[in-house]
C-alpha positions as CSV (number, residue, x, y, z in Angstrom):
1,X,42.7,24.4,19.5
2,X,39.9,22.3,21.2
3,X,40.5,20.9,24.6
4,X,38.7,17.6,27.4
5,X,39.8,17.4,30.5
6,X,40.8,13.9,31.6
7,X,40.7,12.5,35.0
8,X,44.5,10.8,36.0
9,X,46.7,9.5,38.5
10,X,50.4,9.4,38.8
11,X,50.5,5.2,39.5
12,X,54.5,6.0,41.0
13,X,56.3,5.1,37.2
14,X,54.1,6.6,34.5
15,X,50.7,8.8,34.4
16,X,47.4,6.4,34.0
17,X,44.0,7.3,32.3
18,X,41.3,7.0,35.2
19,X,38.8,6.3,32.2
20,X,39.8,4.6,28.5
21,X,40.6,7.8,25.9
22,X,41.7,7.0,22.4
23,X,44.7,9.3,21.7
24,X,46.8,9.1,18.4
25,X,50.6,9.1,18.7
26,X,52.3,12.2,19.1
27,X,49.2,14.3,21.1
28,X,50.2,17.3,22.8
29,X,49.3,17.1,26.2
30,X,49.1,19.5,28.8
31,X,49.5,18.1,32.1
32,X,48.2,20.0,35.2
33,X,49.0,18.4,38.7
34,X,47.0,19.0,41.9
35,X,49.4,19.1,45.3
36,X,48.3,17.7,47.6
37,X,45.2,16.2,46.5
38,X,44.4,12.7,47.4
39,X,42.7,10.2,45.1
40,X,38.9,10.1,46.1
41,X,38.5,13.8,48.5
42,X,35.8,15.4,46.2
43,X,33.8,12.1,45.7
44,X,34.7,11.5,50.1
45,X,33.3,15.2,50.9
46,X,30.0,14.9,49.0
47,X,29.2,11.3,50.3
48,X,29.8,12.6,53.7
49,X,27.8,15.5,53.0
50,X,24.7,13.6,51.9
51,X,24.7,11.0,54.8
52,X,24.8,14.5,57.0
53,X,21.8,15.8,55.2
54,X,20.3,11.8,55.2
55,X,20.8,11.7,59.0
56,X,19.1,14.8,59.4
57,X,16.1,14.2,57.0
58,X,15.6,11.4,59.0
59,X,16.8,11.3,62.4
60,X,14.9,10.0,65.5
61,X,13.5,13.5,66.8
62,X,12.1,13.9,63.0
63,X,8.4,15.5,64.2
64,X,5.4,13.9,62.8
65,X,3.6,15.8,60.4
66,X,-0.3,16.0,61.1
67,X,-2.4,14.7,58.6
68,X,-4.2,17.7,57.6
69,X,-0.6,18.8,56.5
70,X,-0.6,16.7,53.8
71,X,-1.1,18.1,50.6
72,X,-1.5,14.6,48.3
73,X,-1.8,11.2,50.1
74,X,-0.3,8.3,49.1
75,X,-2.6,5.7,48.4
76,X,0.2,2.9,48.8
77,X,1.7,4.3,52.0
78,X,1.0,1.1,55.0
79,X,1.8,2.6,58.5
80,X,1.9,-0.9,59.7
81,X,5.1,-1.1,58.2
């Protein structure tokens, strides 16, 4: 027996597809259901986690790098800008 996991929600009368599946008639189904998880926490907890990582990559005390540090200029880069 070969198996997909499927994305759902409970919409409060019948359980909903998050993505279009084609499923004959009649498919067995097995049905897990995950208390107390709320729609969106995964995708919530690793935007949040990038803009942390964002806000540190480039924060205001971010030290300047000397230019001897770098290892490949780039030819476009404008420090006017």
């Amino acid at each position: 027996m070969s198996t997909i996991t499927l994305r759902g929600h409970f919409d409060g009368e019948k359980i909903q597809l998050d993505e279009p599946f084609d499923l004959e008639p009649n498919t067995p189904l097995i049905i897990t259901v995950l208390i107390g998880e709320k729609r969106g926490n995964e995708r919530d907890a690793w935007l949040n986690k990038s803009a942390e990582y964002l806000v540190a990559a480039y924060s205001e005390d971010e030290p300047d790098y000397a230019t001897h540090a770098v290892k490949e200029p780039n030819p476009e880069y404008d420090p006017g800008r």
